[in-house]
TINU-50578 format. One line per field, with one value per residue (C-alpha): residue in three letters; x, y, z. Coordinates in Angstrom, 3 decimals, always signed. Example, Ala and Ser with C-alpha at 12.3 -4.5 7.8 and 13.67 -1.06 7.14 Angstrom:
REM TINU-50578
marse	(ALA | SER)
px	(+12.300 | +13.670)
py	(-4.500 | -1.060)
pz	(+7.800 | +7.140)
***
This chain:
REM TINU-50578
marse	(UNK | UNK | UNK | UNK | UNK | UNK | UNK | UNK | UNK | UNK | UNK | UNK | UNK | UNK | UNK | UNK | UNK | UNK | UNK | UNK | UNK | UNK | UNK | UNK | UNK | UNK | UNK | UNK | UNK | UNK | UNK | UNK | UNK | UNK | UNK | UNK | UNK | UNK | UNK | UNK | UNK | UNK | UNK | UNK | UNK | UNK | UNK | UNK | UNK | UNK | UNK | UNK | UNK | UNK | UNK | UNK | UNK | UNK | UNK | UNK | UNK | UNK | UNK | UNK | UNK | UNK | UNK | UNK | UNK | UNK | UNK | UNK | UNK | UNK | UNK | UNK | UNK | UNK | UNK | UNK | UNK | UNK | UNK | UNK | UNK | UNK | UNK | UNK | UNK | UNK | UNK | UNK | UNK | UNK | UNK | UNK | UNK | UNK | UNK | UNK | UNK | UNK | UNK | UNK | UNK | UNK | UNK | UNK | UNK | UNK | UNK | UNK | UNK | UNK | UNK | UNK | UNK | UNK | UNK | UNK | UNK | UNK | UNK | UNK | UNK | UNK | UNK | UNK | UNK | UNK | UNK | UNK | UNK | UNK | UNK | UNK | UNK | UNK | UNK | UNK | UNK | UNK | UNK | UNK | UNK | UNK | UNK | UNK | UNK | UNK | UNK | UNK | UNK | UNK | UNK | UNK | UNK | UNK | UNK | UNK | UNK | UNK | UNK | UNK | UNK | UNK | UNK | UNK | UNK | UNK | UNK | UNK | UNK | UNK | UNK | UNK | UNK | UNK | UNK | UNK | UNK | UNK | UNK | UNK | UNK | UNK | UNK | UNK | UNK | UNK | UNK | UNK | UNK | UNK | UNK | UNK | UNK | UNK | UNK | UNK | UNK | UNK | UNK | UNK | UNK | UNK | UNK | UNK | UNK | UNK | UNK | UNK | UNK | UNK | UNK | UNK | UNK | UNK | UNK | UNK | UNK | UNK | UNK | UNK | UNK | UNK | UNK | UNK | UNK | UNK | UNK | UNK | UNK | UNK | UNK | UNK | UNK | UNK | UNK | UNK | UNK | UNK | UNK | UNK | UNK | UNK | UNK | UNK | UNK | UNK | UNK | UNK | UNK | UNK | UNK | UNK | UNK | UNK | UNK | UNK | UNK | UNK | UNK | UNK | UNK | UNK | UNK | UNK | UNK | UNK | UNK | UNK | UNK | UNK | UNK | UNK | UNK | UNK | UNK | UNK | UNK | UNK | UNK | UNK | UNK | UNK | UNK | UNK | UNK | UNK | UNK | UNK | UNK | UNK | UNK | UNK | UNK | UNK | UNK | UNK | UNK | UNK | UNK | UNK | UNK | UNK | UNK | UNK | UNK | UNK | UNK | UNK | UNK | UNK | UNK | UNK | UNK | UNK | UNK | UNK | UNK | UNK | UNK | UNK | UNK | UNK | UNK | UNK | UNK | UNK | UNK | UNK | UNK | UNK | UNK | UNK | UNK | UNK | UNK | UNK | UNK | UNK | UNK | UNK | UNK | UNK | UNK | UNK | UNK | UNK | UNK | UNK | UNK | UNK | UNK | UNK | UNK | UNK | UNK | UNK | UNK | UNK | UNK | UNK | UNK | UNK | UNK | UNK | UNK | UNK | UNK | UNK | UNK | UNK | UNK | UNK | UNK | UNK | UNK | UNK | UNK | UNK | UNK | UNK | UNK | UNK | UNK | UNK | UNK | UNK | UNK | UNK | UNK | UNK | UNK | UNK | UNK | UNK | UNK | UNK | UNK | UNK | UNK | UNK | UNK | UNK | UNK | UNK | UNK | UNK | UNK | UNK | UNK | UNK | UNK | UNK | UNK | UNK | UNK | UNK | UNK | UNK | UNK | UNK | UNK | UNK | UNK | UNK | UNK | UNK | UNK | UNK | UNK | UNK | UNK | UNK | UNK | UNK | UNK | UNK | UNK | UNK | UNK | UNK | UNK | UNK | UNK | UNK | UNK | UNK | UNK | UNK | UNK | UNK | UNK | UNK | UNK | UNK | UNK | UNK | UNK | UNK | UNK | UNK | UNK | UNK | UNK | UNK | UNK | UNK | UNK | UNK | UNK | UNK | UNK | UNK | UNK | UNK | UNK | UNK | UNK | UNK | UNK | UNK | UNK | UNK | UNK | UNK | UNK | UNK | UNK)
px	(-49.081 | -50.795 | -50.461 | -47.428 | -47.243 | -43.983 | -44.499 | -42.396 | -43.621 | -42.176 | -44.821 | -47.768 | -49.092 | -51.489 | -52.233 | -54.980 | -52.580 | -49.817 | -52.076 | -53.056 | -49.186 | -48.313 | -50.844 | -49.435 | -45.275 | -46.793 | -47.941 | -44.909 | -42.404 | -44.797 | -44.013 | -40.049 | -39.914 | -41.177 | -39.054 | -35.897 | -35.765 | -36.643 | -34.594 | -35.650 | -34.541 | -37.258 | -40.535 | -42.628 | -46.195 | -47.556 | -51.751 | -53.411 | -56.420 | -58.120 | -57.828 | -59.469 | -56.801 | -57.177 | -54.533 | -51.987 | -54.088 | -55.283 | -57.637 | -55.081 | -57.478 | -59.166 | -55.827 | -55.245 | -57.812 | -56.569 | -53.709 | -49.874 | -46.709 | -43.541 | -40.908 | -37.392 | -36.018 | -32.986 | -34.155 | -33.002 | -34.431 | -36.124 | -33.580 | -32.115 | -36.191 | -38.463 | -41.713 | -44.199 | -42.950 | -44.746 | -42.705 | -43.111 | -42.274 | -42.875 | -46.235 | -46.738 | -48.302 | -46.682 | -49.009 | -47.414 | -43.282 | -42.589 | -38.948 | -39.460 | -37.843 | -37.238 | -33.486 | -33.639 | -35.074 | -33.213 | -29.859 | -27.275 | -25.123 | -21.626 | -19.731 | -21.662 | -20.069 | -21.831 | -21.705 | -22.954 | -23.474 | -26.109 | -26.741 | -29.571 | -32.125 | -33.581 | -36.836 | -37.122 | -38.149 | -35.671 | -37.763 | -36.020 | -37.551 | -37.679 | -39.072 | -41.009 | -40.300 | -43.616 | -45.328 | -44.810 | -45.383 | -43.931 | -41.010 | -40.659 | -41.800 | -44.414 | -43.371 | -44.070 | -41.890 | -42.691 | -41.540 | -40.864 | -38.646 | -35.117 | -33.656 | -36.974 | -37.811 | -35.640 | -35.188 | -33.638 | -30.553 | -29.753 | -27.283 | -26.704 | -25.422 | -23.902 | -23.143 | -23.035 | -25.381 | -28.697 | -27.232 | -25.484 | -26.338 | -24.051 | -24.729 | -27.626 | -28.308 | -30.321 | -31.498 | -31.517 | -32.655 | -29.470 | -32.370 | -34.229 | -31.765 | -34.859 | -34.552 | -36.363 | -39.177 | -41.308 | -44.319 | -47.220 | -49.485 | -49.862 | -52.748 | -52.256 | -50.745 | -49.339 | -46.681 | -43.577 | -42.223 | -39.534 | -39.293 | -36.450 | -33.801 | -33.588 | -37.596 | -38.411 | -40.214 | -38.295 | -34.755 | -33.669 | -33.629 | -30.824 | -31.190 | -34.983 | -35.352 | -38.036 | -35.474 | -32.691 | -32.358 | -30.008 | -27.147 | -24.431 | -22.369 | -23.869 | -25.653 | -28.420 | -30.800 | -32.202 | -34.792 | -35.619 | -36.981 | -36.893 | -35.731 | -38.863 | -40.793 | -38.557 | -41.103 | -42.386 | -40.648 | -40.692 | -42.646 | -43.239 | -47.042 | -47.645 | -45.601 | -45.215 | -43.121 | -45.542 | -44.834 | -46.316 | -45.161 | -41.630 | -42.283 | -38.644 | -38.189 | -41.210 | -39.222 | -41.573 | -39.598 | -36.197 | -34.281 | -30.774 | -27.918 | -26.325 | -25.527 | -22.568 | -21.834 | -21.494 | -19.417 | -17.362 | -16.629 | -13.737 | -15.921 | -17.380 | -20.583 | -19.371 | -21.243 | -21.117 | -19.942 | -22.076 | -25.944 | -28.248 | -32.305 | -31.674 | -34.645 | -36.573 | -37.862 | -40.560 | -41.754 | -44.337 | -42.150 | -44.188 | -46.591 | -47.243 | -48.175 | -48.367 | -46.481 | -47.770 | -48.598 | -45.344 | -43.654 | -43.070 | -44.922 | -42.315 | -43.432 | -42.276 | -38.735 | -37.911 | -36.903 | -37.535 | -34.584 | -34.274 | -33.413 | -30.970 | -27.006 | -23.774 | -22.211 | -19.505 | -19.873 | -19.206 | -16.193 | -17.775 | -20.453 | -23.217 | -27.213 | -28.873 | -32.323 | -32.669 | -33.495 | -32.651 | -28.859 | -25.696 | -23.763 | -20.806 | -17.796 | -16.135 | -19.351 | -19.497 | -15.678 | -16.793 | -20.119 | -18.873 | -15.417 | -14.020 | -13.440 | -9.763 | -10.318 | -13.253 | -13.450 | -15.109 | -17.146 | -17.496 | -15.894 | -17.315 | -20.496 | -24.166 | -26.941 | -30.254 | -33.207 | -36.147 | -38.069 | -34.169 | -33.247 | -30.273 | -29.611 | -28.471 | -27.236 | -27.436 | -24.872 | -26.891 | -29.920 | -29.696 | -28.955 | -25.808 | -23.789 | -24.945 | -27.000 | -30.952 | -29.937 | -32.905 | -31.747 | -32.807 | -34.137 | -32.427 | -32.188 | -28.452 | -25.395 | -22.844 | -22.081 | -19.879 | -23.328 | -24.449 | -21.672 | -21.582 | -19.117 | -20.646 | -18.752 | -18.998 | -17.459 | -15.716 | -15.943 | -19.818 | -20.307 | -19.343 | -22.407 | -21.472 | -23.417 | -24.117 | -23.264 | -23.352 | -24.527 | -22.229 | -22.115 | -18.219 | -19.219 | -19.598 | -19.400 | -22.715 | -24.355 | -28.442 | -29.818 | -33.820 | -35.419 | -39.148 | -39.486 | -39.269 | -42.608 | -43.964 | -41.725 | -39.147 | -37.605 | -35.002 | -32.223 | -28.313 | -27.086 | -23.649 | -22.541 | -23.051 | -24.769 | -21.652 | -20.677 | -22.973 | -26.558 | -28.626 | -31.016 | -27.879 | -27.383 | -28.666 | -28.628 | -25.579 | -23.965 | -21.799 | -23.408 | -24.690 | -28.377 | -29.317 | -32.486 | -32.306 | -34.067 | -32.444 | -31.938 | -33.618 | -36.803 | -36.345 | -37.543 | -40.942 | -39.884 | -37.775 | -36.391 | -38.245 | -38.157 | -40.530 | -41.821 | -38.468 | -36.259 | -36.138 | -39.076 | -39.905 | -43.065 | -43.525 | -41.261 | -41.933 | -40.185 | -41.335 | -38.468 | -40.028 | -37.854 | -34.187 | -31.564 | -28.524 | -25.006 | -23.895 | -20.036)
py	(-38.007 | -34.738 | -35.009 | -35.452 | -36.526 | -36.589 | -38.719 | -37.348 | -37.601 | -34.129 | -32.441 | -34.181 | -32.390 | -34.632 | -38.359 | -38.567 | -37.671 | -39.665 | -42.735 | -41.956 | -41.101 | -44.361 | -46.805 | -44.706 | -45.596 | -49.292 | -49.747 | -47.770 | -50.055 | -53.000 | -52.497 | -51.817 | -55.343 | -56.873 | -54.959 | -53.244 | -49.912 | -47.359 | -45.123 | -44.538 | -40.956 | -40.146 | -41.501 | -40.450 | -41.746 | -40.667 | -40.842 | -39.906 | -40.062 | -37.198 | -37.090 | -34.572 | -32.605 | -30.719 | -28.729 | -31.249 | -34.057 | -36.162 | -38.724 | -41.920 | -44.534 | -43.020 | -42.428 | -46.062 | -47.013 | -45.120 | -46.833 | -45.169 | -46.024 | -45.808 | -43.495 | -42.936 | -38.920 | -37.310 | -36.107 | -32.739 | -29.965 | -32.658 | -33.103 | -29.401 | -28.352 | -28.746 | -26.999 | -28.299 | -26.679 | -26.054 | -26.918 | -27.346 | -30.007 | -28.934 | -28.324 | -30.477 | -29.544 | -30.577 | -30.869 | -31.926 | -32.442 | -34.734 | -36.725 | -40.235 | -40.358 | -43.717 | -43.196 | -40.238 | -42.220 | -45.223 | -43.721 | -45.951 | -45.199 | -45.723 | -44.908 | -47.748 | -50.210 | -53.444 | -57.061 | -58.802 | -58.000 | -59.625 | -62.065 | -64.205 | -63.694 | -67.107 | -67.363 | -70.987 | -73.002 | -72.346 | -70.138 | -66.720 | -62.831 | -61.395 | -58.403 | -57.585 | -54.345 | -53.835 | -54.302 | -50.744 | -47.531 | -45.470 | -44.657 | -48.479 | -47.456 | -49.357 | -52.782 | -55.741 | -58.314 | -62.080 | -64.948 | -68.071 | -70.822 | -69.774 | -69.217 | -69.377 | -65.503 | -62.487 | -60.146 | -62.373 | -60.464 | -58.154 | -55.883 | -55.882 | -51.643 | -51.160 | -47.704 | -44.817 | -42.319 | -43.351 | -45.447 | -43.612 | -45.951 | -48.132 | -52.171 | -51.182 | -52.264 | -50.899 | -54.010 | -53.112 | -54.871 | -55.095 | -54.853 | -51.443 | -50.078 | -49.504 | -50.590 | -52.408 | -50.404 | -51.143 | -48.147 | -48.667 | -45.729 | -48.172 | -50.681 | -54.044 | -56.721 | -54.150 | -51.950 | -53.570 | -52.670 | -51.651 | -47.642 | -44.663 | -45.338 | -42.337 | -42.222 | -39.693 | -40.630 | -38.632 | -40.134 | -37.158 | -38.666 | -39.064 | -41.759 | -42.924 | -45.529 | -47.469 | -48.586 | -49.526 | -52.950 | -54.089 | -55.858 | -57.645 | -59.082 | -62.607 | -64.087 | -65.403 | -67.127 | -63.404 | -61.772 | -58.660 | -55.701 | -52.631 | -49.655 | -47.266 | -50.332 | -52.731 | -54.749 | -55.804 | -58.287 | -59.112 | -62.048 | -65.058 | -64.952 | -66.946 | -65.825 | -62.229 | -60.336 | -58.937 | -58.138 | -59.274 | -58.816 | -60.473 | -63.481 | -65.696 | -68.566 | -68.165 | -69.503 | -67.323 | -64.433 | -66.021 | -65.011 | -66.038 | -64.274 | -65.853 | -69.286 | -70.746 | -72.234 | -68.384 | -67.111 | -69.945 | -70.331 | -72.791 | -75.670 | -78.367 | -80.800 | -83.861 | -86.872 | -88.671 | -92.046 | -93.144 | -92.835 | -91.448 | -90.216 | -86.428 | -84.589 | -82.578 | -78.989 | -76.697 | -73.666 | -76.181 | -78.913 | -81.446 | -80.952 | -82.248 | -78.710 | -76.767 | -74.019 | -72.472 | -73.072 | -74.768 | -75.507 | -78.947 | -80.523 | -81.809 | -83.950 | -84.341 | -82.924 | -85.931 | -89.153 | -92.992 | -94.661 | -97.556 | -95.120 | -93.939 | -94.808 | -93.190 | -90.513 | -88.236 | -84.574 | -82.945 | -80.837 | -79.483 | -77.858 | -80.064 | -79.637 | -79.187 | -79.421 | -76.237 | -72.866 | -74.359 | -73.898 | -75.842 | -75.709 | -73.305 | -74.801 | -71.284 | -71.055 | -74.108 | -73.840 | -70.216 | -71.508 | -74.724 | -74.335 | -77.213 | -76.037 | -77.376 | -75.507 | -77.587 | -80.417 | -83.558 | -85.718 | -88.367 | -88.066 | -89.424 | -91.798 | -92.939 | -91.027 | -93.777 | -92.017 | -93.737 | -95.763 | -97.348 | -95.286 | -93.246 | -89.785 | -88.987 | -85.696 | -85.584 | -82.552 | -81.460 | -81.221 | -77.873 | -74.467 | -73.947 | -73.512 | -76.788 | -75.224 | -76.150 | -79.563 | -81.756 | -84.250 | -87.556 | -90.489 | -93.956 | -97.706 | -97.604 | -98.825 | -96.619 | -94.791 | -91.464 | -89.527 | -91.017 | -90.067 | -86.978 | -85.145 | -84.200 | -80.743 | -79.902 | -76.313 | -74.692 | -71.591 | -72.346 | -73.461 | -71.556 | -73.300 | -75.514 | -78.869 | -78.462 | -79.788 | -79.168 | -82.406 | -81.821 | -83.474 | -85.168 | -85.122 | -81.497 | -79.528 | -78.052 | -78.454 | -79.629 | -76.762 | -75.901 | -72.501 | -71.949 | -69.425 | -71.956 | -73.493 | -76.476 | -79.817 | -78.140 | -76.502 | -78.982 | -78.411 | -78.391 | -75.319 | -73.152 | -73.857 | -71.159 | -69.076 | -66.692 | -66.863 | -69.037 | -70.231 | -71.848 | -72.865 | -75.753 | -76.458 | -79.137 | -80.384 | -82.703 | -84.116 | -87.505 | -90.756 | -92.372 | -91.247 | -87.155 | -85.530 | -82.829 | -80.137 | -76.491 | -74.650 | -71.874 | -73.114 | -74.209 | -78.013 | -77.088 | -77.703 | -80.772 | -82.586 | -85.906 | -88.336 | -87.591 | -89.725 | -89.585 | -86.970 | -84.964 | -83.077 | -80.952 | -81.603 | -80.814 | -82.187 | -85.424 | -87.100 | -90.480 | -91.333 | -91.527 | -88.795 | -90.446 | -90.449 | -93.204 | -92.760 | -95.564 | -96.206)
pz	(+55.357 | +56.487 | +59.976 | +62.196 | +66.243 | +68.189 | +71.475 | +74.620 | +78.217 | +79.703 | +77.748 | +79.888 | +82.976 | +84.652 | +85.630 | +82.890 | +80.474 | +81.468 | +81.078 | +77.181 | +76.666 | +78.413 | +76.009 | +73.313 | +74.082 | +74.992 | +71.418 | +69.762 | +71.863 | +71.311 | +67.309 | +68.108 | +69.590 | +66.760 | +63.984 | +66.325 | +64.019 | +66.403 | +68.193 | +71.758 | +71.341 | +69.475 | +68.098 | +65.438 | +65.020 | +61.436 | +60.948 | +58.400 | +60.154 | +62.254 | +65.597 | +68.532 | +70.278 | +74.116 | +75.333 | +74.928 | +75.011 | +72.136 | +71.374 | +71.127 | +70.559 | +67.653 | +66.320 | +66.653 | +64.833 | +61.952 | +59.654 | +61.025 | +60.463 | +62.587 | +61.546 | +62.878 | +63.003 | +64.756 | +67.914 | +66.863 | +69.031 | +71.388 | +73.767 | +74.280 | +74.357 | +77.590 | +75.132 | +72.909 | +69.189 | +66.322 | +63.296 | +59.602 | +57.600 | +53.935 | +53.747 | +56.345 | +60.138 | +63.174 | +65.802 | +68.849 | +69.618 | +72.651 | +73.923 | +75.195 | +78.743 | +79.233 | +79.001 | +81.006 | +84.134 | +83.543 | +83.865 | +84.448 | +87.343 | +86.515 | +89.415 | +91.494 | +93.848 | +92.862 | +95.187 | +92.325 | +88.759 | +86.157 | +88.772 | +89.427 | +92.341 | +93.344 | +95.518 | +98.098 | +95.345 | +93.189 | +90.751 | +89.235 | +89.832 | +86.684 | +84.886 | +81.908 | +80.704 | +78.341 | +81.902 | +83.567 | +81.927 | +79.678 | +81.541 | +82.233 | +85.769 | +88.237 | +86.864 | +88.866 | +89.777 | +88.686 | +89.100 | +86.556 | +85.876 | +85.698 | +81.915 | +80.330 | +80.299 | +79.414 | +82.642 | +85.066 | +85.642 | +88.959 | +90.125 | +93.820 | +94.428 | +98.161 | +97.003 | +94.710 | +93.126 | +94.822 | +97.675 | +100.269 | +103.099 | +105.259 | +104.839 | +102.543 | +98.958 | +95.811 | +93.784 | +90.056 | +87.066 | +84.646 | +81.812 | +82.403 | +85.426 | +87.158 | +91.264 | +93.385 | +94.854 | +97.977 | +97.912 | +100.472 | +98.987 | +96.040 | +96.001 | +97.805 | +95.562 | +93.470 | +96.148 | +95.011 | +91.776 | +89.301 | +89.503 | +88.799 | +91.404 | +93.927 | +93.765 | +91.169 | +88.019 | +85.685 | +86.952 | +88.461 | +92.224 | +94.294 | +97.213 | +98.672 | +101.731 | +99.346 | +97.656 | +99.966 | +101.780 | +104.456 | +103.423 | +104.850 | +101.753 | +101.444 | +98.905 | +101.334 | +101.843 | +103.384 | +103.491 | +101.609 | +104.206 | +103.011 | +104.919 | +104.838 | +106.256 | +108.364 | +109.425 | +106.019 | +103.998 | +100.548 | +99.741 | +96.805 | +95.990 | +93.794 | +90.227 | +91.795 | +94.743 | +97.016 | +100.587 | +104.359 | +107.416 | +108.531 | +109.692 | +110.697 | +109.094 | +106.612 | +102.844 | +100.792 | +102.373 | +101.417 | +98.503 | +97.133 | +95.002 | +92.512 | +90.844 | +91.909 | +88.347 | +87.442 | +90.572 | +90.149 | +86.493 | +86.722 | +89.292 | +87.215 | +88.949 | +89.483 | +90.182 | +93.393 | +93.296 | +96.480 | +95.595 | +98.136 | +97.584 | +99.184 | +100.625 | +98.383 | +99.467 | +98.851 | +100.387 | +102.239 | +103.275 | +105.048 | +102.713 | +98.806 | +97.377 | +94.236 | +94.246 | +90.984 | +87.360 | +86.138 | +89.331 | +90.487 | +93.170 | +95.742 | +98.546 | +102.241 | +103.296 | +104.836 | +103.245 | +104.015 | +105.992 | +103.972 | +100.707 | +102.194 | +101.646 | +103.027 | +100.631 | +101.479 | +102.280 | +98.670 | +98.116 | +94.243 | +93.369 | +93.455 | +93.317 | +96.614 | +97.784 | +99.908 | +98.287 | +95.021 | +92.998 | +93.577 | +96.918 | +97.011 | +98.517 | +99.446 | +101.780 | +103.499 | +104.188 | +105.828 | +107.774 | +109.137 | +110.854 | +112.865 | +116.398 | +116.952 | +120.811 | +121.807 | +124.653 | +123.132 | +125.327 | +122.782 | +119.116 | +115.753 | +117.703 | +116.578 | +117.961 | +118.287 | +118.734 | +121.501 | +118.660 | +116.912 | +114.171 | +113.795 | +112.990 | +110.136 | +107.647 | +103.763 | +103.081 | +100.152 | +101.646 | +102.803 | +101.129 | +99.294 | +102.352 | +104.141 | +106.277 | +106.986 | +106.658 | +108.216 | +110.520 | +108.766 | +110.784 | +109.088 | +110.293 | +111.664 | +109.276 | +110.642 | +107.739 | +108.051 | +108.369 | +110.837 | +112.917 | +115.361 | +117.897 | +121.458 | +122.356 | +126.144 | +126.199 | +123.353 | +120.863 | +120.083 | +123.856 | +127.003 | +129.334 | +132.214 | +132.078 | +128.467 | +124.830 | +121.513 | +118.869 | +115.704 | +112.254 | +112.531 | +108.326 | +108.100 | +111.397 | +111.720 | +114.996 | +115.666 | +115.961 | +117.499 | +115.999 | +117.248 | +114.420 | +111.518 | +110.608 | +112.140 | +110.790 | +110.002 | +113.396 | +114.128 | +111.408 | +111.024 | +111.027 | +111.575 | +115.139 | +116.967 | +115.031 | +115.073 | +118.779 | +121.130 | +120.305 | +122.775 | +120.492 | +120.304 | +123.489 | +125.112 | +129.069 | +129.319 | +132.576 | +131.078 | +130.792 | +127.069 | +127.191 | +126.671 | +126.288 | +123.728 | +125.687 | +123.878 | +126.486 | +125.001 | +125.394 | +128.986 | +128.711 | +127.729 | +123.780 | +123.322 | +120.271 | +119.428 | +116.340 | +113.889 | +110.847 | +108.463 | +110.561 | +114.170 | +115.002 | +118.112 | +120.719 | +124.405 | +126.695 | +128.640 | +131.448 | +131.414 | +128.998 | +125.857 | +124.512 | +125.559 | +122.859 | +123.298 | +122.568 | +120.446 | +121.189)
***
């Protein structure tokens, strides 16, 4: 060969530039993929084809069109060098000496504090984020986020960083991709449909940044469901659009803004799934749950959240990790055990009873048709048999109730509580959820004064919202007062 060119990014000025030197990596890394002999150290492209050259910028497409072969070289003087060099090779010209800085912005950062390490990230659906590392630039910067089946692409793996080098933020987070070490990036100057992305974590291109608010999320230790706003826009919210990560405004309740650490087969290595000897047809869940939809090109199409009475049979509330229907993944035992505490304190009006709704049926609570911590559970509508899920505690004052002439409706199967949340999208606002929500929630509290009948009116919406049966499971509708909406304690 007569003519030598050594590829490095530091040596390219402006955007125009960085765009030929970025199709030019693309191709070079394209060809490592397929035969791994290159070192990312340093690249040489060899043409024996003429190419124009101005300042520092070359004419990369003719040169592809030329025949060129990959060689691999020490990186000698490219590393300890910031200029363009002239060398000779023999009798051989070297035009143009560059370093490849993809490991210099994708510095690890190995004095990091990580919650979770080459875990999964799981959207409502049960789909993984992953990332495609031939789909930024050069640098492996500005790469999007997708979304696909889980296991059936490379790039699925996170770390979760509450601190260290470019995190110095109280109950914040840098999301990384274990792959290319690049983090999680929200940028609003971008484009729409294209502002979140993989970049250099602390902001700069070149990896010498040290912490950026584009990159940090709050974080409170869980592994969700949460939502993913980042700090230089708290209002926005990371979003599932279709087989990306794009971003909207927050919107509670909305599942295409939840996300999910973690597989509980992993974080629990020694569980096993175990099958359960009672059979029961769970609710399935999409991010559309009254609705049969399509979530994408290779998703399923799941059907209504709720599920016909007469499929269902009593089953016992799982102590193993089991699949559940919510948000995708197994339920984590650890979890529940944390979100659903029995209140040993509370004052029990009635203990272990059927709840008939006005048109018959029964309530009723499939533990593994929430999320992985039982929560979200959607309070099933059955013909009454007076199986164990069926059956539910009414708590007049307690740790999750300090309101006179009030109750609480729990699940004696799993101690979550019936819970009302206006934020949640139509059909699914009536749910079981952690008692309380921490302290007190008066989205759980309904009027209650003795007697076997009870309107659930949650007192946060001040009986203009009241719980009322639905087609398979409780829905919610304006209150009424001719009776229709009275619910019977069955002793």
């Amino acid at each position: 060969p007569s003519q030598y060119i050594f590829l490095a990014p530091n040596e390219v000025a402006t955007e125009p530039h960085d765009a030929v030197l970025s199709e030019a990596f693309l191709a070079i890394y394209a060809l490592h993929r397929v035969k791994p002999f290159l070192s990312f150290s340093s690249l040489v492209l060899v043409s024996r084809s003429r190419f124009r050259r101005s300042g520092f910028c070359f004419n990369f497409f003719g040169l592809l069109r030329a025949s060129f072969i990959i060689l691999v070289v020490d990186p000698f003087s490219a590393r300890s060098s910031r200029q363009a060099r002239a060398l000779t090779l023999g009798e051989d010209e070297v035009l143009m000496v560059f370093f490849v800085a993809f490991e210099e912005a994708q510095q690890p950062d190995t004095s990091a504090t990580k919650a979770f390490a080459s875990t999964l990230i799981k959207t409502a659906d049960g789909r993984c984020l992953f990332v495609d590392e031939l789909s930024g630039d050069f640098r492996a910067n500005l790469t999007p986020i997708q979304i696909a089946q889980c296991g059936s692409t490379k790039g699925q793996e996170w770390d979760v960083i509450t601190s260290g080098k470019h995190n110095n933020a109280a109950d914040s987070m840098l999301v990384v991709s274990t792959l290319t070490n690049a983090c999680l990036n929200f940028d609003p100057r971008r484009p729409t449909g294209n502002q979140v992305i993989l970049f250099s974590c602390g902001g700069r291109a070149d990896g010498g940044g040290e912490v950026t608010d584009s990159q940090l999320f709050p974080f409170n230790g869980g592994a969700g469901p949460l939502s993913l706003s980042p700090e230089n826009s708290p209002d926005s919210c990371l979003t599932v659009s279709d087989n990306v990560v794009d971003v909207a405004l927050c919107e509670a309740g909305d599942l295409h803004q939840l996300f999910t650490f973690g597989d509980a087969l992993s974080l629990e290595p020694n569980s096993t799934s175990t099958e359960l000897r009672e059979t029961f047809t769970s609710p399935s869940t999409s991010l559309n749950p009254t609705s049969t939809t399509t979530l994408s090109q290779g998703a399923t199409t799941t059907t209504s959240a709720a599920t016909s009475s007469s499929a269902l049979v009593g089953t016992a509330s799982p102590t193993e990790a089991v699949p559940v229907s919510r948000a995708g993944g197994v339920l984590q035992p650890t979890a529940v055990a944390e979100s659903h505490q029995r209140d040993d304190t509370a004052t029990l009006a009635f203990e272990s009873i059927s709840i008939q709704s006005p048109d018959g049926r029964c309530l009723f609570i499939d533990p593994t048709a929430g999320d992985f911590r039982e929560n979200l559970i959607p309070v099933s509508l059955v013909r009454c048999a007076g199986t164990p899920n069926e059956k539910f505690d009414i708590i007049t004052a307690g740790k999750h109730n300090n309101a006179e002439n009030s109750a609480l409706i729990v699940s004696s199967l799993m101690n979550g509580c019936v819970s009302f949340d206006g934020r949640r999208q139509a059909g699914d606002t009536v749910t079981i959820f952690s008692c309380g929500g921490g302290d007190t929630n008066n989205g759980q509290l309904v009027p209650f004064t003795g007697g076997t009948q009870l309107t659930l009116a949650p007192e946060s919406e001040r009986n203009v919202t009241c719980i009322v049966p639905g087609n398979d499971r409780l829905d919610s509708a304006p209150c009424s007062d001719d009776g229709s909406q009275l619910f019977k304690i069955l002793t």
